[in-house]
PDB file as gemmi writes it, atoms N, CA and C in Angstrom:
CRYST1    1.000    1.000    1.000  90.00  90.00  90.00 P 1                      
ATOM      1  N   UNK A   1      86.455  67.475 139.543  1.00  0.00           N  
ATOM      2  CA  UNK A   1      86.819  66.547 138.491  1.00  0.00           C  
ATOM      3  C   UNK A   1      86.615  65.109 138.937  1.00  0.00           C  
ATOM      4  N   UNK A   2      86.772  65.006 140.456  1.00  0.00           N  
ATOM      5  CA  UNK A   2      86.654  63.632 140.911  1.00  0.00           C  
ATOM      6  C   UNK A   2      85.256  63.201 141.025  1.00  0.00           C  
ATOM      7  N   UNK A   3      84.390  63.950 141.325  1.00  0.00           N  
ATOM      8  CA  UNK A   3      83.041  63.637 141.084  1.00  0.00           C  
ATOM      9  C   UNK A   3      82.591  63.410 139.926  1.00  0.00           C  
ATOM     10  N   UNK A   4      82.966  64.115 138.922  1.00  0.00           N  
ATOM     11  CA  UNK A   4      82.650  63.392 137.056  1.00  0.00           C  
ATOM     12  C   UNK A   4      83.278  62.384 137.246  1.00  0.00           C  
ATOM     13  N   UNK A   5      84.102  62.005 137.388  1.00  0.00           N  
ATOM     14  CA  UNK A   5      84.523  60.558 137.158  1.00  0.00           C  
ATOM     15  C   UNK A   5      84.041  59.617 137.814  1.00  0.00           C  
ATOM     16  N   UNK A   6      83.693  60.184 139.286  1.00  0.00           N  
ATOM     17  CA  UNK A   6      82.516  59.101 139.701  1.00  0.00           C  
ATOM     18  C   UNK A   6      81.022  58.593 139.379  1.00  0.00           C  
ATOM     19  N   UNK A   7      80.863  60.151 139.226  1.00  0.00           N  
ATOM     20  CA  UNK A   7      79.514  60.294 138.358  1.00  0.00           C  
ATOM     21  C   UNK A   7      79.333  59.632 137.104  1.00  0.00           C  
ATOM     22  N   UNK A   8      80.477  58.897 136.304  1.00  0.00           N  
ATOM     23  CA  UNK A   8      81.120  58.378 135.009  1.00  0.00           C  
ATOM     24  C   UNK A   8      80.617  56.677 135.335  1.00  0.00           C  
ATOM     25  N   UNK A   9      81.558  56.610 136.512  1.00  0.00           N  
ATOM     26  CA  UNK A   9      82.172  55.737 136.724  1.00  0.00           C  
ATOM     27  C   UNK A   9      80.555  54.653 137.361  1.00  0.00           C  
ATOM     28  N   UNK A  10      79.384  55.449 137.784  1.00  0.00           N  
ATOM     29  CA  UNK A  10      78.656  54.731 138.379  1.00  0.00           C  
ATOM     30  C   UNK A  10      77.515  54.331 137.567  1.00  0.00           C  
ATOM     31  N   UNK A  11      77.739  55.685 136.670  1.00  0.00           N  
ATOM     32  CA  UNK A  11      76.991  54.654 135.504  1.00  0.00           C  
ATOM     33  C   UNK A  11      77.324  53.950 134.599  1.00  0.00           C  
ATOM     34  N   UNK A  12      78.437  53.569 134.094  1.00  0.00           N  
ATOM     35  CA  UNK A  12      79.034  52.078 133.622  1.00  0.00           C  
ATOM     36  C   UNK A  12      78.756  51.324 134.631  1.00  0.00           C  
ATOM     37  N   UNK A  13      78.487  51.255 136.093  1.00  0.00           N  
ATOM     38  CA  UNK A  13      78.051  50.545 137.119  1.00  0.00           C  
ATOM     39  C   UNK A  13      76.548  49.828 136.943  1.00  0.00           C  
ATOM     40  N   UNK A  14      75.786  51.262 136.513  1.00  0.00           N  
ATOM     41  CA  UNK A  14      74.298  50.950 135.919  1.00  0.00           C  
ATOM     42  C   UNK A  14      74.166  50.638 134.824  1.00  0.00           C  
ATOM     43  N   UNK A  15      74.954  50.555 133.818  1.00  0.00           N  
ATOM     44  CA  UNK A  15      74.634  49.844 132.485  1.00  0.00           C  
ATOM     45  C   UNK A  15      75.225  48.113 132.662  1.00  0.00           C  
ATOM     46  N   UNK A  16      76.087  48.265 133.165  1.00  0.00           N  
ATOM     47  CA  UNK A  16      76.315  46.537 133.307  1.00  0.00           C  
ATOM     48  C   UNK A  16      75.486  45.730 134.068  1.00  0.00           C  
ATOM     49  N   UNK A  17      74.631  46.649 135.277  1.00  0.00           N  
ATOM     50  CA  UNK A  17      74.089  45.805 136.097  1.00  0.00           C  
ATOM     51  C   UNK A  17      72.967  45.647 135.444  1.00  0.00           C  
ATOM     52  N   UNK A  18      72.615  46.403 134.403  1.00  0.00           N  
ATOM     53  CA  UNK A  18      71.230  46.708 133.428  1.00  0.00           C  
ATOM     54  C   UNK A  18      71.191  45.330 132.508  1.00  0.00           C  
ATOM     55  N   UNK A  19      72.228  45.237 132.494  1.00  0.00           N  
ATOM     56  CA  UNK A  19      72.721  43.953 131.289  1.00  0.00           C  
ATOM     57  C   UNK A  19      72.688  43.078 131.560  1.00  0.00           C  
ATOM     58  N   UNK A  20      73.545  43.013 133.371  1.00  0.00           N  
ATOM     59  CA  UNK A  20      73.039  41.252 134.029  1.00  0.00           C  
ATOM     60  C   UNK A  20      71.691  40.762 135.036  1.00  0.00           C  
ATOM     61  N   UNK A  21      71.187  42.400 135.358  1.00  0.00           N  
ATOM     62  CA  UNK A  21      70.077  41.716 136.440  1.00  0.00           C  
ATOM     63  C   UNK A  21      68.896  41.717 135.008  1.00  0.00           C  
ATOM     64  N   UNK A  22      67.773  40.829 135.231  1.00  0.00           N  
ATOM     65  CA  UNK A  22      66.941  40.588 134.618  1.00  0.00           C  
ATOM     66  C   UNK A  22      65.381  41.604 134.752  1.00  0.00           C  
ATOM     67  N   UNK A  23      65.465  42.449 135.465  1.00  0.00           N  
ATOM     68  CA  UNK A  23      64.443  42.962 136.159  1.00  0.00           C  
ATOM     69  C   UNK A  23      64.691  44.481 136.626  1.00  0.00           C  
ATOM     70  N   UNK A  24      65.967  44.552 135.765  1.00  0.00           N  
ATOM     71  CA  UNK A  24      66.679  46.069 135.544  1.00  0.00           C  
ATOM     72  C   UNK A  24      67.035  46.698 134.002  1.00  0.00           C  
ATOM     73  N   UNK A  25      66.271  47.694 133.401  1.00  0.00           N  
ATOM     74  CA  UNK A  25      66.275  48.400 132.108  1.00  0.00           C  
ATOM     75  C   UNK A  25      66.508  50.003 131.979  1.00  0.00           C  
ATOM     76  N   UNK A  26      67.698  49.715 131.303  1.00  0.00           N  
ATOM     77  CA  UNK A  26      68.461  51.050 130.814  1.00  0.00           C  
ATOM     78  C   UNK A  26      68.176  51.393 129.636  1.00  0.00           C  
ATOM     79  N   UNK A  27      67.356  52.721 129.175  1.00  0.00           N  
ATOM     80  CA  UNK A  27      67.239  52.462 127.584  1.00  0.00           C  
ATOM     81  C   UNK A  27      68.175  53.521 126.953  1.00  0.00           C  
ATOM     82  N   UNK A  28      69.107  54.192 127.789  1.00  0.00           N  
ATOM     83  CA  UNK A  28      70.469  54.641 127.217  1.00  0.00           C  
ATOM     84  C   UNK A  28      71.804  54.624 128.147  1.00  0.00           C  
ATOM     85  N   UNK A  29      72.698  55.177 127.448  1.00  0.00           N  
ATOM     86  CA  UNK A  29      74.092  55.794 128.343  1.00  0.00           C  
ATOM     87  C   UNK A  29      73.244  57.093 128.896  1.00  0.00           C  
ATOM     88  N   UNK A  30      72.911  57.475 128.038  1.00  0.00           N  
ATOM     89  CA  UNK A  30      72.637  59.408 128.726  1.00  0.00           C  
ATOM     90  C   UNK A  30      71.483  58.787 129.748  1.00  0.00           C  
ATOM     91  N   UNK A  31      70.719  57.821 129.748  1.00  0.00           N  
ATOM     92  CA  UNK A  31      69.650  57.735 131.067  1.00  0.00           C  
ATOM     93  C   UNK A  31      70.684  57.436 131.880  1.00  0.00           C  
ATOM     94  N   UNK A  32      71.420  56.284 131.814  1.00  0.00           N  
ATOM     95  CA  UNK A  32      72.735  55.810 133.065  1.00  0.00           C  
ATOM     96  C   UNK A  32      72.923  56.744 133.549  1.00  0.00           C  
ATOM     97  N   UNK A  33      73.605  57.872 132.788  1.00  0.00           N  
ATOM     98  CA  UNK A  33      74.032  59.219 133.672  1.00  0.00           C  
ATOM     99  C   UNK A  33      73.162  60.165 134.381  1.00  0.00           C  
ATOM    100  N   UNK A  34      72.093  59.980 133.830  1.00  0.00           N  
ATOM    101  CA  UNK A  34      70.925  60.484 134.539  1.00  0.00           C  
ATOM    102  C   UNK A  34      70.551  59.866 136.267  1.00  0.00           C  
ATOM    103  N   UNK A  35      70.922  58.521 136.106  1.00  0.00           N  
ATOM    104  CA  UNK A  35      70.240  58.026 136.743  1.00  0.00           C  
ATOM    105  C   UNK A  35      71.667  58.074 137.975  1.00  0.00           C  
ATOM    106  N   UNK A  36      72.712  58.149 137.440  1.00  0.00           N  
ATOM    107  CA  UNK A  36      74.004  57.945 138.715  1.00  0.00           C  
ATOM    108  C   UNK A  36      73.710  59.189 139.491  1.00  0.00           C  
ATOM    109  N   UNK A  37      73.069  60.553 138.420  1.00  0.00           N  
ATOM    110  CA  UNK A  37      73.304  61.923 139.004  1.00  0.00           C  
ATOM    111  C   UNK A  37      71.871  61.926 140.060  1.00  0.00           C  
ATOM    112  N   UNK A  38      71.203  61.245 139.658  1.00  0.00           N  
ATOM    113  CA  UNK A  38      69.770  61.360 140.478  1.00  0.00           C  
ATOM    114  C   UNK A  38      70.112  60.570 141.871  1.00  0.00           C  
ATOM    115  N   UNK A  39      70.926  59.340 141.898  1.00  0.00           N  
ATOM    116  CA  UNK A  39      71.300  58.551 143.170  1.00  0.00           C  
ATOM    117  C   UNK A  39      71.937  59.347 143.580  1.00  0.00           C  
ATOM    118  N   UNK A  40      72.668  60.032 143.206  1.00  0.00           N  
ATOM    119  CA  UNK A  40      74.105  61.138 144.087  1.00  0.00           C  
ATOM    120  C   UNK A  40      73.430  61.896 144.659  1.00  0.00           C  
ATOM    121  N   UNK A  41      72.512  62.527 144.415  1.00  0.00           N  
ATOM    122  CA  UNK A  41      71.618  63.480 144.898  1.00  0.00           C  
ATOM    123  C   UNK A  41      70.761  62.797 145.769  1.00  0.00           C  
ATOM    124  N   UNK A  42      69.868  61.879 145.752  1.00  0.00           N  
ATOM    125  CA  UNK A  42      69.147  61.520 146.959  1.00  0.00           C  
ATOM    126  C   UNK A  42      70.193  60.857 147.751  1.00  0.00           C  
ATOM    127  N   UNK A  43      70.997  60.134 147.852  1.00  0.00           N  
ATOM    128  CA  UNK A  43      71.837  59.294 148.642  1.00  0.00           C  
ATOM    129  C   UNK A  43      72.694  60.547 149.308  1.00  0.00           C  
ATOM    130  N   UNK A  44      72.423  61.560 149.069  1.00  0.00           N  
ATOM    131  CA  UNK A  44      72.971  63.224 149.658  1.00  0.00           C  
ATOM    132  C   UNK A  44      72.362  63.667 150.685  1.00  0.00           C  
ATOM    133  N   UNK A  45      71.162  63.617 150.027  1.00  0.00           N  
ATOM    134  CA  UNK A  45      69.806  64.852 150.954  1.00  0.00           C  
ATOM    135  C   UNK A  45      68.663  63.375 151.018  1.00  0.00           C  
ATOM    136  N   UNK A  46      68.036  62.355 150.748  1.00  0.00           N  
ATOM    137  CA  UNK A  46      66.701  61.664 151.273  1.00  0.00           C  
ATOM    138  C   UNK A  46      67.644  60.407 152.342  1.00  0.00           C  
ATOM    139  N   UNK A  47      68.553  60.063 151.783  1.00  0.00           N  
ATOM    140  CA  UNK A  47      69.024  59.077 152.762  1.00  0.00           C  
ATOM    141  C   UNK A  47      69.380  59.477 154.219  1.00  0.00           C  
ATOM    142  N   UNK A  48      70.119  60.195 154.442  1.00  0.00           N  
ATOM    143  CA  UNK A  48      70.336  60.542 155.665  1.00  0.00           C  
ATOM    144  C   UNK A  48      68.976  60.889 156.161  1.00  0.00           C  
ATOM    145  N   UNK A  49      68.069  61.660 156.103  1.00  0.00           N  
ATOM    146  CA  UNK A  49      66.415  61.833 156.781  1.00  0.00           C  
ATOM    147  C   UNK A  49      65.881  60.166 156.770  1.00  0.00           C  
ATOM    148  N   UNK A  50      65.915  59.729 155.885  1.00  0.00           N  
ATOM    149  CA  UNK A  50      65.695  58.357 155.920  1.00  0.00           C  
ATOM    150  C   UNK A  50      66.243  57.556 156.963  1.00  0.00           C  
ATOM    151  N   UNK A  51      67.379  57.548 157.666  1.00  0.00           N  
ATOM    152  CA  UNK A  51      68.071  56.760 158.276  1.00  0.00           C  
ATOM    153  C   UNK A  51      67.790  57.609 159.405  1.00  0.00           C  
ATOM    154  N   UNK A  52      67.452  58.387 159.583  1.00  0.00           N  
ATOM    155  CA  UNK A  52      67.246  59.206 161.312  1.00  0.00           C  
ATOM    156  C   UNK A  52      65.898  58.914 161.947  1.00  0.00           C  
ATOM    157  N   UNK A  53      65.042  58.683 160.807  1.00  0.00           N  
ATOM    158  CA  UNK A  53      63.403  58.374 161.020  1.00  0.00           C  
ATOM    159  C   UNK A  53      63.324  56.994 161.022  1.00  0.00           C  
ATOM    160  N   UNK A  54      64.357  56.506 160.318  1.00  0.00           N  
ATOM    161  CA  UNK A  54      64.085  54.568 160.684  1.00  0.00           C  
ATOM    162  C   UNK A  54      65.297  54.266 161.804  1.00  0.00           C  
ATOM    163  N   UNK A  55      65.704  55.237 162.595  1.00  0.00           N  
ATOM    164  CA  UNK A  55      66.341  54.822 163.257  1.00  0.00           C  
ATOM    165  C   UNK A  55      66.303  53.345 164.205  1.00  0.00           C  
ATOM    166  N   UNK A  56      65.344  53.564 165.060  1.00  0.00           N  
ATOM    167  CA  UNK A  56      64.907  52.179 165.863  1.00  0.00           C  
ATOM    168  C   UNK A  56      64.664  51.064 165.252  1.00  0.00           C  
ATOM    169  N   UNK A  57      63.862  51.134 164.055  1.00  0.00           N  
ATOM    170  CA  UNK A  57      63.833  49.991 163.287  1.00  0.00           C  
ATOM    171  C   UNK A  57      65.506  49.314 162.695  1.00  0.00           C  
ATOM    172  N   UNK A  58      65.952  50.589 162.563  1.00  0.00           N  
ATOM    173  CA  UNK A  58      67.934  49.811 162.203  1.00  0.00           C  
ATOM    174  C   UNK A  58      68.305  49.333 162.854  1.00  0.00           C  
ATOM    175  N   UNK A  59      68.493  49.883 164.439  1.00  0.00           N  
ATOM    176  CA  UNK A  59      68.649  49.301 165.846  1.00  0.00           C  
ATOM    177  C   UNK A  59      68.539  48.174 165.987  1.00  0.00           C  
ATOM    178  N   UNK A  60      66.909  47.854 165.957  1.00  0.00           N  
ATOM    179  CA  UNK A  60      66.030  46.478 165.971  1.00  0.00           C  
ATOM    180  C   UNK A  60      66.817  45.871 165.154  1.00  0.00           C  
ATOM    181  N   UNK A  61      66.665  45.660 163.846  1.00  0.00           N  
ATOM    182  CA  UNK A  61      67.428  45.007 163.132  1.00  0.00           C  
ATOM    183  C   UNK A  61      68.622  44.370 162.676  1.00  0.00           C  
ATOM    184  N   UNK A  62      69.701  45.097 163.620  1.00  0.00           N  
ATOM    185  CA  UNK A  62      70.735  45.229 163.728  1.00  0.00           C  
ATOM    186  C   UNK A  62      71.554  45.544 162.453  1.00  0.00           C  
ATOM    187  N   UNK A  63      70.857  46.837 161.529  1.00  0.00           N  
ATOM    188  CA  UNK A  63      71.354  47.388 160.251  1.00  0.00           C  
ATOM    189  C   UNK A  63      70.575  46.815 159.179  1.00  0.00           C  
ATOM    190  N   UNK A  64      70.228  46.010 159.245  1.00  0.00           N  
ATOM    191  CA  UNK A  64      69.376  45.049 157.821  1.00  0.00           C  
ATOM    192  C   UNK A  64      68.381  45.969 156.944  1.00  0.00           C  
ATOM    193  N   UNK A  65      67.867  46.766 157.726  1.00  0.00           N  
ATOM    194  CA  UNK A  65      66.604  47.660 157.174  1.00  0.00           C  
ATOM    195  C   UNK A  65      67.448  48.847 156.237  1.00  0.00           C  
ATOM    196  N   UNK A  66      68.884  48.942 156.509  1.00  0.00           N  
ATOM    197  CA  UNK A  66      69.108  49.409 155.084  1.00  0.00           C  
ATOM    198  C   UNK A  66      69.641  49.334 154.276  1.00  0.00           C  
ATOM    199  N   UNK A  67      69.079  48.223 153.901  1.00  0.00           N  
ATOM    200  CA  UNK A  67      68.984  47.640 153.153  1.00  0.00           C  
ATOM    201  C   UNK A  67      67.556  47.821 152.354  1.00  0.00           C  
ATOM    202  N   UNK A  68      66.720  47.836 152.869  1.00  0.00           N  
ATOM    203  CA  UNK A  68      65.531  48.197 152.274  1.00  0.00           C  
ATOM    204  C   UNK A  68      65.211  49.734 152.060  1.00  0.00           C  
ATOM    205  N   UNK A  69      65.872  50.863 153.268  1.00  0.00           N  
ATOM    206  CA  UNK A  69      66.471  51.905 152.557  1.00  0.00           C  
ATOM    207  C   UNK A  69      66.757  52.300 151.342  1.00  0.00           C  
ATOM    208  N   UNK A  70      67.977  51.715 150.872  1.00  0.00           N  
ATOM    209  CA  UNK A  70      68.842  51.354 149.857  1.00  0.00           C  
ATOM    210  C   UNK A  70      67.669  51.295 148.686  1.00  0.00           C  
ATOM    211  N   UNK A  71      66.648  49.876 149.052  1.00  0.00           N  
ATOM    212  CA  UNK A  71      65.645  50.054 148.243  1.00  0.00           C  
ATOM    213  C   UNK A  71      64.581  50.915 147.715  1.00  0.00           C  
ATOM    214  N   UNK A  72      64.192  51.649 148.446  1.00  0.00           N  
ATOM    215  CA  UNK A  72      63.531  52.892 148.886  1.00  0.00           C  
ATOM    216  C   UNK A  72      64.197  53.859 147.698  1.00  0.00           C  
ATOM    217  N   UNK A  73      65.753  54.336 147.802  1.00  0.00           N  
ATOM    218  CA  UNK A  73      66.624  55.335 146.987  1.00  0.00           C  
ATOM    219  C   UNK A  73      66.137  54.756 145.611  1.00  0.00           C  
ATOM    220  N   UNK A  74      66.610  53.294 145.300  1.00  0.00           N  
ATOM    221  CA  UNK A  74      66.342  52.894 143.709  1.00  0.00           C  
ATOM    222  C   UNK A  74      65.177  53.289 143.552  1.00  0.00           C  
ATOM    223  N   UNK A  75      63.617  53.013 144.668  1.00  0.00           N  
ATOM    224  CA  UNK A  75      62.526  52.983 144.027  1.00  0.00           C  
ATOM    225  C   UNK A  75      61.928  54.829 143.206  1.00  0.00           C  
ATOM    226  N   UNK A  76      62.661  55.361 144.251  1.00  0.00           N  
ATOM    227  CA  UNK A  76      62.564  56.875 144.360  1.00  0.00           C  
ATOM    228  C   UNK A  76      63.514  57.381 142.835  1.00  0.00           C  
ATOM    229  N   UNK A  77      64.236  57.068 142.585  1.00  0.00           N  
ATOM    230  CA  UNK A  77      65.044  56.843 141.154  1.00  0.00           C  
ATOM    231  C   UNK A  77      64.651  56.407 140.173  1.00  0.00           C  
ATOM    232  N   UNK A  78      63.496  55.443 140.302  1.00  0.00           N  
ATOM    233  CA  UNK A  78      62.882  54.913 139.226  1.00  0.00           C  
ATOM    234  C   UNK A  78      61.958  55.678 138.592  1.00  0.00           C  
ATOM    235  N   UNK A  79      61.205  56.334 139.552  1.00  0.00           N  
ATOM    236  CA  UNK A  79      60.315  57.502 139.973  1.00  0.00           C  
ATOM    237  C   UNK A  79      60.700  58.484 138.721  1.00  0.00           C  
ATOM    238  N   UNK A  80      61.956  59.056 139.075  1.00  0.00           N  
ATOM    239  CA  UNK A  80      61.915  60.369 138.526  1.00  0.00           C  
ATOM    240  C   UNK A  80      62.786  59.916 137.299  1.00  0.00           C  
ATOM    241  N   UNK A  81      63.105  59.039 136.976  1.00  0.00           N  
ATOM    242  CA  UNK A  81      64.325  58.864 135.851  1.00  0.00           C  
ATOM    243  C   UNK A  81      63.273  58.096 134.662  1.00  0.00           C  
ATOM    244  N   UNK A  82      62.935  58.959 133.838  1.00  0.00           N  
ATOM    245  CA  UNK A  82      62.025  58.128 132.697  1.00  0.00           C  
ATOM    246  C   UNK A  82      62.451  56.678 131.588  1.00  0.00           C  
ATOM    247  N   UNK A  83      63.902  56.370 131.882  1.00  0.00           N  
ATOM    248  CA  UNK A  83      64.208  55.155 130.799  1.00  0.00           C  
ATOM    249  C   UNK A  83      64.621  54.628 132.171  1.00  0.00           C  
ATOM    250  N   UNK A  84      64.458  54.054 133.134  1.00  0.00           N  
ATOM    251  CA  UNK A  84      64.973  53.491 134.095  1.00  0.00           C  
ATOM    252  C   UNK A  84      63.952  52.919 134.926  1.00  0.00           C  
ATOM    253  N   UNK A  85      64.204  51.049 134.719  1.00  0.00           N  
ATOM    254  CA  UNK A  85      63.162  50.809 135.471  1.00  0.00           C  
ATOM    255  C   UNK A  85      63.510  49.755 136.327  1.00  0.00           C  
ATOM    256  N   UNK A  86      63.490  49.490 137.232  1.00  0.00           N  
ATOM    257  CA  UNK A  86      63.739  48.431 138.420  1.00  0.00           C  
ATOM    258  C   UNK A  86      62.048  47.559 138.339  1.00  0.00           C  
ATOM    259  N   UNK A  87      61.995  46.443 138.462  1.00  0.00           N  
ATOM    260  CA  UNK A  87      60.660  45.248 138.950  1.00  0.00           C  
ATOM    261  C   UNK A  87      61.052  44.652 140.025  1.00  0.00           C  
ATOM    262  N   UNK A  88      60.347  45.598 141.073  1.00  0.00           N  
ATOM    263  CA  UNK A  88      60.067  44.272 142.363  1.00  0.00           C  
ATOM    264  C   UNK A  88      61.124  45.285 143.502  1.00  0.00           C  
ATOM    265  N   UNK A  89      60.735  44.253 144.703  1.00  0.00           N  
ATOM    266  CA  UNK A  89      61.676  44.758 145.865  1.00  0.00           C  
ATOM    267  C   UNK A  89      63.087  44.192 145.301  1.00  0.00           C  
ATOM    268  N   UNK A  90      62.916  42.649 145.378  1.00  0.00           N  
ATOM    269  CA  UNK A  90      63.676  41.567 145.293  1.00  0.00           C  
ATOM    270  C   UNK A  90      64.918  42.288 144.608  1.00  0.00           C  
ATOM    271  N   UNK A  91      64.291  42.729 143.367  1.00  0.00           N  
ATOM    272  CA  UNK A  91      65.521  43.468 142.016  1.00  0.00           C  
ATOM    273  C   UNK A  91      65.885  44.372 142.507  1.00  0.00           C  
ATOM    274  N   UNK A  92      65.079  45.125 143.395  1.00  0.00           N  
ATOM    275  CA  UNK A  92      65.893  46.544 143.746  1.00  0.00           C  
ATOM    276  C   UNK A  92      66.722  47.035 145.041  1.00  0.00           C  
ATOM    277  N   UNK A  93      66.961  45.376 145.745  1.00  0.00           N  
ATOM    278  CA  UNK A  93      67.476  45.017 146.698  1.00  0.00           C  
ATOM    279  C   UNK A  93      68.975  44.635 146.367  1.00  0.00           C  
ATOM    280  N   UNK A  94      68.791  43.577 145.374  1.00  0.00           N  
ATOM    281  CA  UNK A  94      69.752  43.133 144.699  1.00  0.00           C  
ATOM    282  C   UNK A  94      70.818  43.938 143.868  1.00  0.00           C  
ATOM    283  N   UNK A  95      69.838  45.242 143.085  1.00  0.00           N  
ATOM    284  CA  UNK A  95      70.873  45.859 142.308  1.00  0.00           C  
ATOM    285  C   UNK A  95      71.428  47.144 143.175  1.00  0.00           C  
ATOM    286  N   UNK A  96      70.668  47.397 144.859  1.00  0.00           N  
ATOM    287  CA  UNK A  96      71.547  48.302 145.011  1.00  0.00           C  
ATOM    288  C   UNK A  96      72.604  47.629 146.056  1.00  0.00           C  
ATOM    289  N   UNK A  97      72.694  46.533 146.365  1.00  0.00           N  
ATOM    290  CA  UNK A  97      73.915  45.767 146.527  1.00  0.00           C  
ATOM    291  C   UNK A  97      74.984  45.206 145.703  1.00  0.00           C  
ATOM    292  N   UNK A  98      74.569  45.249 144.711  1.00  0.00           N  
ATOM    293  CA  UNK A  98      75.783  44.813 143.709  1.00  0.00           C  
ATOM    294  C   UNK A  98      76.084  46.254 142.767  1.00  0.00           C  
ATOM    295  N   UNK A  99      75.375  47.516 142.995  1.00  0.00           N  
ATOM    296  CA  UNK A  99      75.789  48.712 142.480  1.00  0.00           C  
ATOM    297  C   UNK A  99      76.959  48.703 143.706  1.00  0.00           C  
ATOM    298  N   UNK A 100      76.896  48.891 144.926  1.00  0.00           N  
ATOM    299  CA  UNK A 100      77.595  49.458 146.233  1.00  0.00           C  
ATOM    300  C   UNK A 100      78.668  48.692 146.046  1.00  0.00           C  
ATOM    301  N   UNK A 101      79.050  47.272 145.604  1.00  0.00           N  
ATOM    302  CA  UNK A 101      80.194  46.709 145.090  1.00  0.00           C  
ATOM    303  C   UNK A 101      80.967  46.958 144.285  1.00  0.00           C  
ATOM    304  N   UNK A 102      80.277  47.529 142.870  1.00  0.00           N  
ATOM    305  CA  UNK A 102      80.902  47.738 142.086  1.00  0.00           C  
ATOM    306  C   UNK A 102      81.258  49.136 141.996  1.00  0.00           C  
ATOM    307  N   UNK A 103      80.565  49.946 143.236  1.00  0.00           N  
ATOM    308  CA  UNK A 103      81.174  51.159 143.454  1.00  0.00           C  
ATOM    309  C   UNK A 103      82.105  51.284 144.106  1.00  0.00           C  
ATOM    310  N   UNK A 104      82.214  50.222 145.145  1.00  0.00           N  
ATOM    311  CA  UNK A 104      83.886  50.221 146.077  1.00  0.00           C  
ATOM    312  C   UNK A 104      84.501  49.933 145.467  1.00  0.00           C  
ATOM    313  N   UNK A 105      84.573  48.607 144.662  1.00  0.00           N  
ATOM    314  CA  UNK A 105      85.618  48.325 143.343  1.00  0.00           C  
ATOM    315  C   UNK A 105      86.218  49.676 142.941  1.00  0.00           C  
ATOM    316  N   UNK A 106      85.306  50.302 142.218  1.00  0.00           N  
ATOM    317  CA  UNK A 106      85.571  51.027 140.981  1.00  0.00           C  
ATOM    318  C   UNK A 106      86.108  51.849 141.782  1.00  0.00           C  
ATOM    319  N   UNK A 107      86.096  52.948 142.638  1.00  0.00           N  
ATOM    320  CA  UNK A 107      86.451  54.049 143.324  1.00  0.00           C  
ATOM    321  C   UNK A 107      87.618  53.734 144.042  1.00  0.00           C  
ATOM    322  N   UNK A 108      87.715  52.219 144.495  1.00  0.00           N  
ATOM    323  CA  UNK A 108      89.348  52.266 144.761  1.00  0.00           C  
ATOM    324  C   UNK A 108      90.286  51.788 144.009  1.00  0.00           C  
ATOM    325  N   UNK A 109      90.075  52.113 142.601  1.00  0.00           N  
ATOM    326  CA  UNK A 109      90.773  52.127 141.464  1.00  0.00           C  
ATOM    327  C   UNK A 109      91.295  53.341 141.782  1.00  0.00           C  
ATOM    328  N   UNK A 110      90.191  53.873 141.857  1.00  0.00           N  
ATOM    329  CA  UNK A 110      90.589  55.190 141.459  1.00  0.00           C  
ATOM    330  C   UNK A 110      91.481  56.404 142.444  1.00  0.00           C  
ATOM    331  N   UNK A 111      90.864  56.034 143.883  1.00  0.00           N  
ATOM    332  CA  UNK A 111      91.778  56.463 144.750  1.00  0.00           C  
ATOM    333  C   UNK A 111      93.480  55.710 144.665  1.00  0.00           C  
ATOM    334  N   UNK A 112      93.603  54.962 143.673  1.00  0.00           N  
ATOM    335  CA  UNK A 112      95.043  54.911 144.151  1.00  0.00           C  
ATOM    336  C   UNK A 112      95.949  55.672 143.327  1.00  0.00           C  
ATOM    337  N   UNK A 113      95.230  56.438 142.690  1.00  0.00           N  
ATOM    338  CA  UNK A 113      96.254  57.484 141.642  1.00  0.00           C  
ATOM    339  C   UNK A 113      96.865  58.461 142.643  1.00  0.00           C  
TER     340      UNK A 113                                                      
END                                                                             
């Protein structure tokens, strides 16, 4: 039950950020939900392989690169989610940092029940 509500909860995450970034398009609620269930799933199973193979480069970086990771998940999301479109690194840098905000927000709403 707690996962629907997150799963809920992250796409009201993606429709607002749809609304304020300029270079991010939602052309429904039912894509939003599409698109929270498609991040849950790669941020499951491609991120972690992702982060073991860029290991040294994270190292090097001292974490920064995932950040471009991060980017990587949106671009891979954009991919498979047909009303969902991110333009540019820049945007898809940006919105999965201010998604990850408004997901700690939102989720420790919710953990305090």
């Amino acid at each position: 039950m707690k996962f629907i509500l997150k799963l809920l909860l992250t796409a009201v995450a993606v429709v607002i950020l749809a609304k304020i970034l300029p270079g991010v398009t939602v052309n429904s609620y039912l894509t939003a939900v599409i698109v929270a269930l498609v991040l849950a799933v790669l941020n499951f199973l491609v991120k972690p392989l992702l982060v073991i193979l860029t290991l040294p480069v994270t190292i090097l970086t001292l974490g920064l690169f995932l950040l471009i990771i991060n980017a990587i998940i949106i671009f891979i999301a954009d991919g498979f989610v047909g009303g969902f479109d991110v333009d540019g690194w820049f945007m898809a840098i940006v919105f999965s940092l201010l998604l990850s905000l408004f997901q700690s927000v939102l989720f420790s709403l919710l953990d305090k029940d």
